[in-house]
N, C-alpha and C positions, 0 to 999 in steps of 0.2 A: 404109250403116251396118253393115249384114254384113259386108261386107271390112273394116272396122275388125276388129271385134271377132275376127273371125278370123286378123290380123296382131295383137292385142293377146295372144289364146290362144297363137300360135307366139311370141312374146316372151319371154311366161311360162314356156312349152316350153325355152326355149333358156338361160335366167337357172336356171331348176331343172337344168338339165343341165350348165352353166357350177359351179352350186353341188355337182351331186352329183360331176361330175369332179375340183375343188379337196378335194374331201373325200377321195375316193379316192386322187389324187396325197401326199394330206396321210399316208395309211394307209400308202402305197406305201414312202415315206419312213422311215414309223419302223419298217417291219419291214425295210427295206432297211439301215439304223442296226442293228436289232437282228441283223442277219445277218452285219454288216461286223465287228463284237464279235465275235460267237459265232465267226467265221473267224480272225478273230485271236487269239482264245481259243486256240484248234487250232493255229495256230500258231506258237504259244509252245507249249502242248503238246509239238510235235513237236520242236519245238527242242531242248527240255528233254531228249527221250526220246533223241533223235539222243548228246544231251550225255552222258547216261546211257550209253546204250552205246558210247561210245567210250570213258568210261572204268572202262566194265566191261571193254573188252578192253586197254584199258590196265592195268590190274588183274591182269591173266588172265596175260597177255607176264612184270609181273613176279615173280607166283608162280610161273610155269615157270621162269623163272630162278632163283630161287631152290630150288624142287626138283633141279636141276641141277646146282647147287653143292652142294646138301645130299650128292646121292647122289655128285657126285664125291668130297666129303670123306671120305663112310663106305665108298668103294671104297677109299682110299689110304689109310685108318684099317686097315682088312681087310688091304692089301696090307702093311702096316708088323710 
């Protein structure tokens, strides 16, 4: 009757560990979800930033050309 009860207790033991592991697995999930967001958050972030500075220095290339021309115009204004 003791070995019963004693395989009845590890039963119990093993169905509370079956239930605290699905629970855990259950948590693991939504912060693994909520981590797979926040990374793709980032990026796009970065994407974005990348986007940004390429054409900040797209930006930059054709203000210099144009200061370029500006001042070659007011050399050949000068030289006229």
């Amino acid at each position: 009757m003791e070995a019963l009860r004693v395989l009845e207790q590890k039963i119990a033991d093993l169905v509370d560990m079956v239930r605290k592991t699905r629970a855990d697995n259950l948590r693991l999930e939504q912060e693994n979800t909520q981590l797979m967001t926040k990374l793709a958050a980032y990026a796009a972030d970065d994407q974005r930033r990348l986007q940004l500075a390429q054409e900040k220095e797209s930006t930059r290339s054709l203000v210099d050309g144009l200061i370029e021309r500006i001042n070659a115009l007011s050399e050949s204004e000068l030289q006229s």
